[in-house]
C-alpha positions as CSV (number, residue, x, y, z in Angstrom):
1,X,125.3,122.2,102.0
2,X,127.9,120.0,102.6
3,X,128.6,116.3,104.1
4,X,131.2,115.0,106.4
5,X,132.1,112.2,107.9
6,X,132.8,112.0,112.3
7,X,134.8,109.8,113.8
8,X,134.6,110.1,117.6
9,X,136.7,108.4,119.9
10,X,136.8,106.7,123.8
11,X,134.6,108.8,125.8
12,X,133.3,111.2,123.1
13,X,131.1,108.8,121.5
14,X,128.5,109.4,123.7
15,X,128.1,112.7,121.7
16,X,126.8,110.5,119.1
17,X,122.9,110.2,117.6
18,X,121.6,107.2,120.6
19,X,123.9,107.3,122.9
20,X,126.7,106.6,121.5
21,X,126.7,103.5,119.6
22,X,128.5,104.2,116.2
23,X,131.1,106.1,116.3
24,X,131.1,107.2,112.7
25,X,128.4,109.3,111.8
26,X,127.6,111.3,108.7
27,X,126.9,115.1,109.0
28,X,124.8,117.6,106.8
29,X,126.3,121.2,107.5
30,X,125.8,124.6,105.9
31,X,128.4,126.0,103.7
32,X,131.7,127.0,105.5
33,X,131.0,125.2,108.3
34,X,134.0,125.2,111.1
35,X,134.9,122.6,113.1
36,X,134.0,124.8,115.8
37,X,130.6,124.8,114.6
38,X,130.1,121.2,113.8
39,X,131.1,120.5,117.7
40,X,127.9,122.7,118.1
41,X,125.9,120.5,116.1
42,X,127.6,117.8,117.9
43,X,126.6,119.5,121.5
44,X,130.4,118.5,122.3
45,X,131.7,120.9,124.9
46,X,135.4,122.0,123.3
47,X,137.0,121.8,126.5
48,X,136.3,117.9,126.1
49,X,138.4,118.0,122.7
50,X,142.0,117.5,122.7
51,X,142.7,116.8,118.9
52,X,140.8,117.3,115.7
53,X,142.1,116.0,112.8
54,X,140.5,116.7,109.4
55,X,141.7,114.4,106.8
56,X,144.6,113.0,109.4
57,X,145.9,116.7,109.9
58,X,145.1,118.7,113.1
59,X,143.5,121.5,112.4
60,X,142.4,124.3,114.1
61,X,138.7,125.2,115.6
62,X,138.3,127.9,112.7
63,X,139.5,125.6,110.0
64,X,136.6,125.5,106.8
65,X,135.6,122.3,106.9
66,X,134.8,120.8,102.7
67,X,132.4,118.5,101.1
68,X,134.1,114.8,102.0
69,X,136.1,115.8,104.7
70,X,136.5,113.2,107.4
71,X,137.2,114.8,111.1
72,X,138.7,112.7,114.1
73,X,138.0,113.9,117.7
74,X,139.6,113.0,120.6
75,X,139.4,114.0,123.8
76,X,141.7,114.0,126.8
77,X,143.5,110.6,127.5
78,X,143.6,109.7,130.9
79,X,145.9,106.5,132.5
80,X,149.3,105.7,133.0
């Protein structure tokens, strides 16, 4: 088992536990989890994620997430 730490941002945190009211959450997840899989957890739709950054690099949806690891998520930026 391992724990991370989720950052969501601007319209994504209503992905998190109650609506959305903290945007950083902690996360129990099995052993090799991917950032893939923690968006399931997360019931986050991927084509509402733009960036993921794991320890401020962008990685990719297969990426093995660790013990510790913090993830970012963003999701399309609208505006102009």
């Amino acid at each position: 088992m391992i724990r991370v730490e989720v950052r969501l941002y601007a319209s994504l945190r209503d992905y998190a536990p109650a609506g959305g009211g903290d945007r950083v959450m902690l996360r129990d997840l099995d052993d090799g989890a991917t950032v893939e899989q923690l968006y399931g957890v997360l019931e986050i739709p991927l084509e509402e994620v733009v960036v993921s950054l794991v320890n401020g690099r962008a990685e990719a949806l297969d990426h093995t997430l660790e013990d510790g690891d913090r993830i970012d998520v963003f999701p399309p930026l609208a505006g102009g």
